[in-house]
C-alpha positions as CSV (number, residue, x, y, z in Angstrom):
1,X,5.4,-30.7,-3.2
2,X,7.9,-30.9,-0.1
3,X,7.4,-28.7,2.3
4,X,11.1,-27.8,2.4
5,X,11.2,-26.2,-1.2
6,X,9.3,-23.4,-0.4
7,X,11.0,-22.6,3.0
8,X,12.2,-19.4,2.8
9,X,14.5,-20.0,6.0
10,X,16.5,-22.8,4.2
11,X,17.7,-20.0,1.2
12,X,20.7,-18.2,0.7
13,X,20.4,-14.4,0.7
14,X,20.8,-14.6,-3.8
15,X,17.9,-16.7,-3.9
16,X,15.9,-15.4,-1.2
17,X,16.2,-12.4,-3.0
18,X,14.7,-13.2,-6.6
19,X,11.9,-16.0,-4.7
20,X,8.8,-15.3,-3.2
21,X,7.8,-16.0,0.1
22,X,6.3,-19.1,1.2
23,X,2.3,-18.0,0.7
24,X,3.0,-17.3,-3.3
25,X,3.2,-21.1,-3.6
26,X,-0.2,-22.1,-1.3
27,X,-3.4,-22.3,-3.1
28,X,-5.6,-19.3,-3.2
29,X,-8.6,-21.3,-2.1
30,X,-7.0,-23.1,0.6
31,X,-5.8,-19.2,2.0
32,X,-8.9,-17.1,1.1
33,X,-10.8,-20.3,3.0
34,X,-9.2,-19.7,6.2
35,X,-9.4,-15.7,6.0
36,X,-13.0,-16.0,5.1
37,X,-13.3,-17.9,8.4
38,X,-11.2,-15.5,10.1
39,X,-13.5,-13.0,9.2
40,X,-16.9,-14.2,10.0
41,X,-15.5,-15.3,13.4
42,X,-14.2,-11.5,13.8
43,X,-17.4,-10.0,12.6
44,X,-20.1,-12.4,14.7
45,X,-21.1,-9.9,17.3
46,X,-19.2,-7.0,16.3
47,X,-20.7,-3.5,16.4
48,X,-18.6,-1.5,14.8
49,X,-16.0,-3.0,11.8
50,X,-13.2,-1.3,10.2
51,X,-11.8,-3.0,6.6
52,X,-8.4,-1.4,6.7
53,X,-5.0,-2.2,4.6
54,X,-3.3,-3.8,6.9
55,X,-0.3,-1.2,6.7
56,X,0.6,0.9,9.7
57,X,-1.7,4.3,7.8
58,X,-4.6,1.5,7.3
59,X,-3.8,0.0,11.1
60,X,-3.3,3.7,12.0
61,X,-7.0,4.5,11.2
62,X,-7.9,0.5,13.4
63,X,-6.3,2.2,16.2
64,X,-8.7,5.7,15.9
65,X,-12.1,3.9,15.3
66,X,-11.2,1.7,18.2
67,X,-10.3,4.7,20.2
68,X,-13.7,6.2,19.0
69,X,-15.7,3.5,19.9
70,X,-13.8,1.5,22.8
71,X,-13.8,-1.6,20.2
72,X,-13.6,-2.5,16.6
73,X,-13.3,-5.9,14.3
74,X,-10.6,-5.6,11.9
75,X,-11.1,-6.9,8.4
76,X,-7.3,-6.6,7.1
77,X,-7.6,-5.8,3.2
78,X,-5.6,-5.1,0.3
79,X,-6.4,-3.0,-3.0
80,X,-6.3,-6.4,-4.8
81,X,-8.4,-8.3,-2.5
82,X,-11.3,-5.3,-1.8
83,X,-14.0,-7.0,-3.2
84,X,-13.5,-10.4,-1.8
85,X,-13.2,-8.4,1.6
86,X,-16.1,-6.3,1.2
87,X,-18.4,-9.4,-0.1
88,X,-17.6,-11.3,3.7
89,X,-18.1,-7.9,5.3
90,X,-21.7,-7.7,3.2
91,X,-22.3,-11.6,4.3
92,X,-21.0,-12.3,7.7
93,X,-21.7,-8.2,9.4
94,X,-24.4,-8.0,12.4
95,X,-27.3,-6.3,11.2
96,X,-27.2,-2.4,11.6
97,X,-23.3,-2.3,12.4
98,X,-21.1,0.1,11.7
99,X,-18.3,-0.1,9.2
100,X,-15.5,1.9,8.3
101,X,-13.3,1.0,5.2
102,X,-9.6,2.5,5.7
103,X,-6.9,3.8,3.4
104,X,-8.2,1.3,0.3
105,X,-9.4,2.9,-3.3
106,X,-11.2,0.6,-5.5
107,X,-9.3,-0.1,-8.5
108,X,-12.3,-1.0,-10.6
109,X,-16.3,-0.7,-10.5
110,X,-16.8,-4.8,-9.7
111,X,-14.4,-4.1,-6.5
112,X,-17.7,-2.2,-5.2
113,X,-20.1,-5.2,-6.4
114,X,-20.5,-6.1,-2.8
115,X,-21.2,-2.2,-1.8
116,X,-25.2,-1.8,-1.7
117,X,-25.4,-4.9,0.1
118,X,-23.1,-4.1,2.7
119,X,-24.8,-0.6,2.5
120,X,-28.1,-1.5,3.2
121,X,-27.3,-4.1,5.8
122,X,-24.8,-1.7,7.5
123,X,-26.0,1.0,10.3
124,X,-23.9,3.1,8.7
125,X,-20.2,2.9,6.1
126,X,-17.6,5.8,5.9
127,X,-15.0,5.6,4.0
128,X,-11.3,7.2,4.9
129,X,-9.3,7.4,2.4
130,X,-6.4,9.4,0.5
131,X,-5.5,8.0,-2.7
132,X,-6.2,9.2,-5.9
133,X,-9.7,8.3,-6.6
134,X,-11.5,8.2,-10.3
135,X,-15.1,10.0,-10.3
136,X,-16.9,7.0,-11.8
137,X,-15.8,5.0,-9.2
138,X,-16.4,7.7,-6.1
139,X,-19.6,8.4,-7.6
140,X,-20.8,4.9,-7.4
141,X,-19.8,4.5,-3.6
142,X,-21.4,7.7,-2.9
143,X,-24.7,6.5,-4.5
144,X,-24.7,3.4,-1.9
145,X,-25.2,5.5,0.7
146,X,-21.7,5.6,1.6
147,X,-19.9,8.1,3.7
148,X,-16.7,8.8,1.5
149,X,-13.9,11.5,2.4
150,X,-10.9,11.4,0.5
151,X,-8.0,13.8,1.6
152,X,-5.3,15.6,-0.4
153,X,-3.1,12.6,-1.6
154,X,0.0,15.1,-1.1
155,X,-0.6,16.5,2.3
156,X,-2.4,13.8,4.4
157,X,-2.6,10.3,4.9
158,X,-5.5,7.9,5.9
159,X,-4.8,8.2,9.4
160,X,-5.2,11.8,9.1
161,X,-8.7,11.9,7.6
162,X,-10.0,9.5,9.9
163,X,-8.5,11.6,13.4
164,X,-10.4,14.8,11.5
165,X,-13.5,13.2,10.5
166,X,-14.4,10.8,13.4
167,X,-16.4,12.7,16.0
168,X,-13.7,11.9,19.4
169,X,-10.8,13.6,21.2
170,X,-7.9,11.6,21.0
171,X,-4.8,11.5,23.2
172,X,-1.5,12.8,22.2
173,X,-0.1,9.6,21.9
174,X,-2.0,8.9,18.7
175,X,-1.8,12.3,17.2
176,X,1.4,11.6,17.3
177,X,1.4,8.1,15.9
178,X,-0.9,9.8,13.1
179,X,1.8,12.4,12.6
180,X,4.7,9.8,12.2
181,X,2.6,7.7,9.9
182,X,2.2,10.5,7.2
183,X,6.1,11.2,7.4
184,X,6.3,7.4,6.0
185,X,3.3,7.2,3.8
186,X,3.7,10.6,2.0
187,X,7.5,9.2,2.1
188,X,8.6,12.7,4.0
189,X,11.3,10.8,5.8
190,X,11.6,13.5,8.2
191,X,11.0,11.7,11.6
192,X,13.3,8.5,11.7
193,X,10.2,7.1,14.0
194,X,8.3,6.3,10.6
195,X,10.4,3.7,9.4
196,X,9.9,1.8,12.4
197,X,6.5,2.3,12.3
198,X,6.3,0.6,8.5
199,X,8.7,-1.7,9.4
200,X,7.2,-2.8,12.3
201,X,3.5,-3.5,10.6
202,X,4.8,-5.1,7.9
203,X,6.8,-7.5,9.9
204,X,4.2,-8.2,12.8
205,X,0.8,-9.2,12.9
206,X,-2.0,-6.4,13.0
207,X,-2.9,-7.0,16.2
208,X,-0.2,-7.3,18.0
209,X,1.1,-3.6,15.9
210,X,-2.1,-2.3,17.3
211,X,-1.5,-3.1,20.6
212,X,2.1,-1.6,20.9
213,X,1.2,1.4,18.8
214,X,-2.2,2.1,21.3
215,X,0.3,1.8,24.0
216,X,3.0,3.8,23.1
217,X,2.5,5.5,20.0
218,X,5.3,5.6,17.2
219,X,7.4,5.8,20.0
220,X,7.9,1.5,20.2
221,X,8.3,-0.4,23.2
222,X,11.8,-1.9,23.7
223,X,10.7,-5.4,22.7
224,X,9.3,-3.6,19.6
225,X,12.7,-2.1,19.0
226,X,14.7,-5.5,19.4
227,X,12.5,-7.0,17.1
228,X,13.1,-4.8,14.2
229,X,17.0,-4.9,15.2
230,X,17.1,-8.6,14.8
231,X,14.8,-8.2,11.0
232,X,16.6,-5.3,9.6
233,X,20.1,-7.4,9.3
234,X,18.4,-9.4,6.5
235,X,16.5,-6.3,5.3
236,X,19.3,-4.3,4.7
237,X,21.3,-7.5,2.8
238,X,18.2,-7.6,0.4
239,X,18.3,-4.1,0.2
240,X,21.7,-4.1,-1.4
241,X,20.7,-7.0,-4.0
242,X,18.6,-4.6,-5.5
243,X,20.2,-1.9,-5.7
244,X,23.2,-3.9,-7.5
245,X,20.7,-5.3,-9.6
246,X,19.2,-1.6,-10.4
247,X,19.8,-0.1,-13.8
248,X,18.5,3.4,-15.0
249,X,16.3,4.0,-18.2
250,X,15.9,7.4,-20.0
251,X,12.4,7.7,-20.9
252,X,11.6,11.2,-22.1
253,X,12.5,13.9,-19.9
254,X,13.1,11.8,-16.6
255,X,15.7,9.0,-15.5
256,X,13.8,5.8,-14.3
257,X,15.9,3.3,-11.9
258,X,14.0,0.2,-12.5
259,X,15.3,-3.1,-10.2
260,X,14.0,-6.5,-9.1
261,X,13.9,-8.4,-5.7
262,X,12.3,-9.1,-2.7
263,X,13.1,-5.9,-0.3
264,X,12.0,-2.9,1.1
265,X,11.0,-0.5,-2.0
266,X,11.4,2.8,-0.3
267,X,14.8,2.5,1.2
268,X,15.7,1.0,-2.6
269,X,13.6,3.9,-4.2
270,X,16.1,6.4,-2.0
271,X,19.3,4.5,-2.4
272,X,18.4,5.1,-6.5
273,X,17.4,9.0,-6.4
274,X,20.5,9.8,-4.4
275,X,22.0,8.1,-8.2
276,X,20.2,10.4,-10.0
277,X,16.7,8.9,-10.8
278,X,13.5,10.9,-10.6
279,X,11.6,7.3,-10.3
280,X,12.1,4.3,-9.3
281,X,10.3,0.8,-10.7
282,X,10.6,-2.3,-8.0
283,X,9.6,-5.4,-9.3
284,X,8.6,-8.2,-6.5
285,X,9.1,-11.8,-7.1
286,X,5.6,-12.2,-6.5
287,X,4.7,-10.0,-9.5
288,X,3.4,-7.3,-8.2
289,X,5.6,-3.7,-8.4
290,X,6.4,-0.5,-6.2
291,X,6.7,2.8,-7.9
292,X,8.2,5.8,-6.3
293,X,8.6,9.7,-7.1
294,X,10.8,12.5,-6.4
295,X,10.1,16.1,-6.8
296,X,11.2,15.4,-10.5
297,X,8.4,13.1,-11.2
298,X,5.0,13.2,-9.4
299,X,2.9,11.1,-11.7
300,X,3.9,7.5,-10.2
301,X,-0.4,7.1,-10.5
302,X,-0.7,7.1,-13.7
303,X,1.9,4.8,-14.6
304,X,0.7,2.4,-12.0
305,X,-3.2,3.5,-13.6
306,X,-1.7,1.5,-16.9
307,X,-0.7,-1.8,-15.6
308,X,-3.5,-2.7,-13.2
309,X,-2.6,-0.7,-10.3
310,X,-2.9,2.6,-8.9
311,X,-1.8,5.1,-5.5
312,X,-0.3,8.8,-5.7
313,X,1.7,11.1,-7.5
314,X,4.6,9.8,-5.8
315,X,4.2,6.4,-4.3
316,X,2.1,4.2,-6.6
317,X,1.8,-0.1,-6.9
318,X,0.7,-2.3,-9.9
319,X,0.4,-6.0,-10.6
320,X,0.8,-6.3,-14.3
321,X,-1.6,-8.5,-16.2
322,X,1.6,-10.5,-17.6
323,X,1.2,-13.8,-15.7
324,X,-0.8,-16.7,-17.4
325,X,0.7,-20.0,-15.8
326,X,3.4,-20.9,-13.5
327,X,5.5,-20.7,-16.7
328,X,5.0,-17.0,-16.6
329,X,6.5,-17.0,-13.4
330,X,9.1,-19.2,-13.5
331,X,10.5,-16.5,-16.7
332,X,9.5,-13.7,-14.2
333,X,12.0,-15.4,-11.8
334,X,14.9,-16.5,-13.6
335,X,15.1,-13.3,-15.9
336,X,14.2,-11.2,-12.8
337,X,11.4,-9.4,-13.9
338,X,12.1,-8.9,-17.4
339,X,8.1,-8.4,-18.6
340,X,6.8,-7.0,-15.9
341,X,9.5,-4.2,-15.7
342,X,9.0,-3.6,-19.7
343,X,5.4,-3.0,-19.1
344,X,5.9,-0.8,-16.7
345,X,8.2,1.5,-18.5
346,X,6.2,1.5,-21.4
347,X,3.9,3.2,-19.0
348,X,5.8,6.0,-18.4
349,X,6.6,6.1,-22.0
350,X,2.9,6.5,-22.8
351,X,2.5,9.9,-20.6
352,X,2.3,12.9,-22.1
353,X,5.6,14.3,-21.4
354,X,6.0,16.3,-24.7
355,X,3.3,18.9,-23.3
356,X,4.4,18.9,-19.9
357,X,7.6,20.1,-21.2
358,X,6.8,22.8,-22.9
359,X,4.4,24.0,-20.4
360,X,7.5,24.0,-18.3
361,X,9.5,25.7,-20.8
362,X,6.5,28.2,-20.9
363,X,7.1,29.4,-17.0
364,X,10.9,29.0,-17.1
365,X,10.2,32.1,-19.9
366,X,8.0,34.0,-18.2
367,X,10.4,36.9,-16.3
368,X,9.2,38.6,-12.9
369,X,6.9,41.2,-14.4
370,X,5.3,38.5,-16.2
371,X,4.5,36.3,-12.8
C-alpha cells in the first residue's frame, strides 16, 4: 500500500474527519514489536517502574513517583493494551523493582494473567487508580500481593491517589498540576489550565509532557502554549464536523446526543449538553467510542460496561465488539459509525431506568416533614 493513502496531512478537513489516523492502518505486530522493544530497553536497569495511561492524570501520577523516587521507567499503557503491558513489565523488570500501575482498571480477569508473575518478581506493585472497579477483578489483584487503592471516581483522580498515598512532600508546583488535572478528568472545567493540560498530553509525547509539566506545573511554558495555538486551529474545525454530524436520541427518561468523527470528545460532549443532552455517544473512526455525563445522567459506566468498555459515572470509553474484517470498517467509515453507535444506545436502553424513575418520583413526593 502507498504510503501516501494513509497520510493524514494530505486530507481535506471532511475526510480527515470520518478516517483514522495513520497507525489504524500499520500492523499490530509490526507496532506492538517496536513497543515491546521500547520497553525492555526502558526497564533494563530500572529500579522503580510506573505503567501509566499515558494521559496527563496517568502522566500526572509518572511525574509524582518520579518526584518520590528521583527516577522512574514509564511503561505508557492503555485499558485495551493492559495485559500485553503488564506481560513485558513481568518479563523484561529487574529483579526486586518497584512498580506502580497508574490510572488503568482491568477490564477483564485475563488482563491480570501476567499479575502473579510480575508480583512475585516485583520488590513491591501498588496500584493508583480511580475508576470504577468490579470486586472479582480487585479481589484477584489484591490476592497477588498487590498494593491496590482506588479513590472516589467522583471526587478524585489518579493523580490524586497517588500524591496521598506515596510516602514524599511534594512541591506546590505539582499539587497544583494534580489539582488542574482532576478539573479535566472529573470534566469540572473550572480552571481553563486543564484543557491545556489534556490537550497538551495527547498531542506530545510522554516525555517530553513530563518534562514541561515537572518544570512548570499546569502552568505551560510559552513554547508549550504556541504549540497548542498552532493544533487547536484544526481541533476546533473537527470539532464542528461533529457537532453538525450530532443527532439526539430519546431513550427512556434521558436525551442522548450521539455523533461520529475524529475530535476532541469533551469539548463535543459540551457543545451537545448546552443542546439539551444529558449524554453524549462519540464514535471514533478507529472504532473505539467516548461517553460523557451530565448531572442528568451519571451512569456513562455501565453503558460503556455493555460494549467492551468501562470508566465512571460520567466519563466512560468502549470499543464495541462489531468489527470482524476491514469490511467492518470500511461500513464503520462510510456510514459513520452506524453499528457501533446502535450498540451503544442499546446499552443505555438496557439500564434500568423504569426503577430509577420512580425512585425519583418517590423523593420528589416526600414533603419537608417527611425528609
Amino acid at each position: 500500500m502507498d504510503e501516501w493513502l494513509i497520510d493524514s496531512d494530505r486530507l481535506s478537513l471532511e475526510r480527515k474527519s470520518v478516517l483514522p489516523g495513520e497507525g489504524f492502518f500499520r500492523p499490530d505486530d509490526v507496532q506492538q514489536a517496536q513497543r515491546e522493544q521500547e520497553a525492555a530497553e526502558s526497564l533494563a536497569g530500572a529500579e522503580t517502574v510506573v505503567v501509566a495511561d499515558p494521559d496527563a492524570d496517568g502522566l500526572a501520577c509518572v511525574a509524582l513517583v518520579r518526584a518520590a523516587h528521583g527516577e522512574a521507567a514509564l511503561v505508557p499503557a492503555s485499558p485495551h493494551d493492559l495485559e500485553r503491558r503488564l506481560a513485558w513489565v513481568a518479563e523484561y523488570l529487574e529483579t526486586d523493582a518497584d512498580v506502580y500501575v497508574c490510572d488503568l482498571c482491568p477490564d477483564r480477569e485475563s488482563d491480570l494473567a501476567a499479575l502473579p508473575n510480575l508480583a512475585e518478581r516485583a520488590g513491591s506493585v501498588r496500584w493508583f487508580d480511580h475508576h470504577q472497579w468490579n470486586d472479582d477483578l480487585a479481589a484477584l489483584v489484591e490476592e497477588s500481593g498487590v498494593d491496590l487503592v482506588v479513590g472516589e471516581s467522583d471526587e478524585e483522580c489518579s493523580a490524586d491517589v497517588a500524591l496521598r498515598e506515596l510516602d514524599a512532600e511534594f512541591d506546590d508546583v505539582l499539587v497544583d498540576l494534580v489539582a488542574a488535572t482532576r478539573d479535566h478528568d472529573l470534566w469540572i472545567r473550572d480552571d481553563p489550565r486543564s484543557d491545556d493540560l489534556a490537550d497538551f498530553s495527547h498531542w506530545s509525547e510522554p516525555e517530553e509532557y513530563l518534562e514541561v509539566v515537572t518544570e512548570h506545573g499546569a502552568d505551560l511554558s510559552p513554547a508549550a502554549q504556541d504549540f497548542l495555538a498552532e493544533r487547536r486551529v484544526e481541533k476546533e474545525a473537527l470539532i464542528e464536523k461533529a457537532v453538525e454530524r450530532a443527532q439526539l436520541r430519546e431513550v427512556g427518561p434521558w436525551t442522548v446526543g450521539v455523533t461520529y468523527g475524529r475530535c476532541s470528545q469533551n469539548e463535543v460532549a459540551e457543545a451537545l449538553r448546552e443542546q439539551g443532552a444529558d449524554a453524549a455517544v462519540i464514535v471514533k473512526p478507529a472504532g473505539s467510542a467516548s461517553l460523557r455525563g451530565t448531572e442528568g445522567f451519571e451512569r456513562c459506566h455501565e453503558v460503556a460496561e455493555q460494549v467492551n468498555g468501562g470508566g465512571h459515572p460520567r466519563a466512560a470509553g468502549c470499543k464495541p465488539d462489531v468489527y470482524d474484517d476491514m469490511l467492518d470498517y470500511a461500513h464503520h467509515w462510510t456510514t459513520r459509525g452506524a453499528v457501533a453507535k446502535q450498540a451503544i444506545v442499546d446499552g443505555f436502553r438496557r439500564l434500568d431506568w423504569e426503577n430509577e424513575d420512580a425512585t425519583e418520583e418517590a423523593v420528589d413526593g416526600l414533603d419537608d416533614s417527611d425528609q
